[in-house]
N, C-alpha and C positions, 0 to 999 in steps of 0.2 A: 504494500500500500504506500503510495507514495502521497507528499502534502497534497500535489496539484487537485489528485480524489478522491482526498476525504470527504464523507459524505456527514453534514454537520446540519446539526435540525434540533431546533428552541420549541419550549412549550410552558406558554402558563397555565398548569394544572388545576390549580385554583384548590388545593388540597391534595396531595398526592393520594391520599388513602380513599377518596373520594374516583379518582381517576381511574386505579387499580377496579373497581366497581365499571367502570364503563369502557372497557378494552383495552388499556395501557398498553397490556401486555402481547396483545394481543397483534394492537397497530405496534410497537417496538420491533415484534420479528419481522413484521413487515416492512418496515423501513429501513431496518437495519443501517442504523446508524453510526459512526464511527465514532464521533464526538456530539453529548445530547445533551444543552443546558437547561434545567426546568427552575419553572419562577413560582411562586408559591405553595412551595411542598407541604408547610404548615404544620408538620409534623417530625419528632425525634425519629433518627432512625431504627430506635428500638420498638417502636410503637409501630413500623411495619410489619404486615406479617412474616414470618419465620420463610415460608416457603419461598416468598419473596425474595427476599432479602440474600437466597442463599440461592438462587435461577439467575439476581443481578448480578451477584459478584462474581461466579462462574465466570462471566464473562466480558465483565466492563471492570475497571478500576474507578470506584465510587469516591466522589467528596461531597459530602453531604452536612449543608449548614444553614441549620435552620435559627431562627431566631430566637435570642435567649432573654429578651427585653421585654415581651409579649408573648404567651402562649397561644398557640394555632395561628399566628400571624407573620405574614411574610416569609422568608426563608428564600434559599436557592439552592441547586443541585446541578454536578456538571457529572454525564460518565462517559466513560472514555473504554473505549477497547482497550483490553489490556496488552495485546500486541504490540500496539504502538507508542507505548513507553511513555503516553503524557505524567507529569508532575503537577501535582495541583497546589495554589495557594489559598487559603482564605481570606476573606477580605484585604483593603486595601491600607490598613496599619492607621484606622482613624477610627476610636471607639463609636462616635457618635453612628457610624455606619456600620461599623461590622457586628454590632449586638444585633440589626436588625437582619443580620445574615445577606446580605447583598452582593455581593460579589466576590466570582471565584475567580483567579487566574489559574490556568492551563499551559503548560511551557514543551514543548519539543525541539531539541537545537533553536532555530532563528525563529520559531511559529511559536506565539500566543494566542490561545483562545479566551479571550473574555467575556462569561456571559453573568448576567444574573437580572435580577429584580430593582429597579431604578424607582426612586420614591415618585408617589401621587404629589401632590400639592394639596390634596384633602380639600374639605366642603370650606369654600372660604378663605382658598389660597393660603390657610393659616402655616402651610409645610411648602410654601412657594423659593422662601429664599433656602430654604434644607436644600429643596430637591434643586434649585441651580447653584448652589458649593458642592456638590452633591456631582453635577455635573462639570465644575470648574475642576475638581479636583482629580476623577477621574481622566480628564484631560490631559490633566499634568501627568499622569502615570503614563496615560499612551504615548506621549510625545517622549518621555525619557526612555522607554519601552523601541522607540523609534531611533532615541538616540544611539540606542545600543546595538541598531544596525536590524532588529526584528520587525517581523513582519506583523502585521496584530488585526485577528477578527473578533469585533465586536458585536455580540449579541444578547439578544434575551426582550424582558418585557421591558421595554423604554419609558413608557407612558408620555410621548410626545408623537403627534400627528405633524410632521411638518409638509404633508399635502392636504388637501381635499380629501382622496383615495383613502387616506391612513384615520380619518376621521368616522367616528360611527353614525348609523343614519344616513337616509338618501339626501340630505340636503347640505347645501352649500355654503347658505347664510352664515356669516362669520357668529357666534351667539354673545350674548352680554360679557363683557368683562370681565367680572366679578364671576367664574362659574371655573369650576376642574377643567371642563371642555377646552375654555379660553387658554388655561395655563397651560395645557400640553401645546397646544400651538405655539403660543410666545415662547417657551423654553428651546425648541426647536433650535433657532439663532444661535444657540452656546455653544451647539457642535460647530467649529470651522467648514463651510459648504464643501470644502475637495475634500473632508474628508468620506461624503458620501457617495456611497457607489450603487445603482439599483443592482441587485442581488436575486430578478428575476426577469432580468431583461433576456434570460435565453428561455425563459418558460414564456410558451406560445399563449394567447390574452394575458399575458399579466402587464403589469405595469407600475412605475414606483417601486417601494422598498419590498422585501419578502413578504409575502400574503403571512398573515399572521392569522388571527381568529380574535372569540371571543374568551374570558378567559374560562379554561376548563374544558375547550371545544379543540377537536386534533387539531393542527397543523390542516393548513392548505384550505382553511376557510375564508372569508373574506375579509381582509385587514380591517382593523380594531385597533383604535387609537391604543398605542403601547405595541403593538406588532410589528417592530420594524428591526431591519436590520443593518447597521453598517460593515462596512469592511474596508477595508485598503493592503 
């Protein structure tokens, strides 16, 4: 297996023990994925089941981190085929972010995989300036990540719509200010625009960033503000 195909697929489960319930495992063999970041697993890993738990590690090398600031809330998960020798980190070395379990880094030689669960802005924008330090500061990793001559895919549930397409609902209308909807849009801006690349320009109708879903819904639904993917 080489980098160029690896085959790399995000999911916010919205409860991993909830998802195992509605085919996880089922859609997993099917996709057969190489590298698989999930966003709201919401649960210890001992609190999966047994049979579980012991079907994934067979065959994926698991980092599993869920939230220890909140019980059943937030979390992220990255696994990896164990063949291909990824190294995982937890979070990004800033408590205020990594209690709420949010990002894993993933290293093979010059390849980073970055995925996890990027904050809401909550009802009221009240988690507005979090989730853009939030996104300032993850920047600064990529770009030093970059300094070091790696190459870096970033994934997972973004909770920012920076088109129309990535926005939920058939309509267009930009909506009130004051509203979560607005914040993912305006956050949008933080990322540097080269660093975006659409990630589904070879998938025939798609268009914009990776088809994301809604959360808890497989892969390959129709994008949902937060289903987006960069890369470079």
């Amino acid at each position: 297996m080489t980098t160029a195909t690896l085959n790399c697929c995000t999911w916010n489960v919205n409860g991993f023990r909830s998802a195992l319930g509605k085919g996880f495992m089922d859609w997993l063999e099917q996709a057969d994925p190489d590298l698989l970041s999930l966003q709201e697993i919401r649960a210890q890993w001992d609190e999966v089941d047994l049979g579980v738990r012991r079907a994934l590690e067979s065959a994926f090398d698991i980092c599993w981190y869920p939230c220890v600031s909140k019980k059943g809330y937030a979390g992220s998960a990255t696994l990896s085929k164990r063949e291909l020798g990824f190294s995982h980190t937890r979070g990004l070395g800033i408590e205020a972010y990594d209690q709420e379990g949010r990002i894993i880094i993933s290293t093979r030689g010059d390849l980073a995989f970055i995925g996890g669960y990027f904050p809401n802005a909550s009802a009221g924008l009240v988690r507005l300036p979090f989730k853009r330090q939030f996104a300032r500061d993850l920047a600064a990793v990529i770009r030093a990540r970059h300094a070091l001559g790696q190459s870096v895919i970033l994934t997972g549930d973004m909770n920012v719509a920076p088109e129309p397409i990535d926005r939920p609902g058939p309509t267009t209308t930009a909506p009130a200010p004051a509203s979560p909807t607005r914040s993912v849009r305006i956050s949008a801006p933080t990322w540097p625009k080269a660093w975006w690349t659409s990630c589904a320009s070879a998938i025939p109708g798609c268009r914009g960033c990776t088809p994301g879903g809604p959360p808890g819904a497989a892969p390959g639904a129709r994008t949902w503000a937060g289903g987006s993917t960069i890369s470079w």
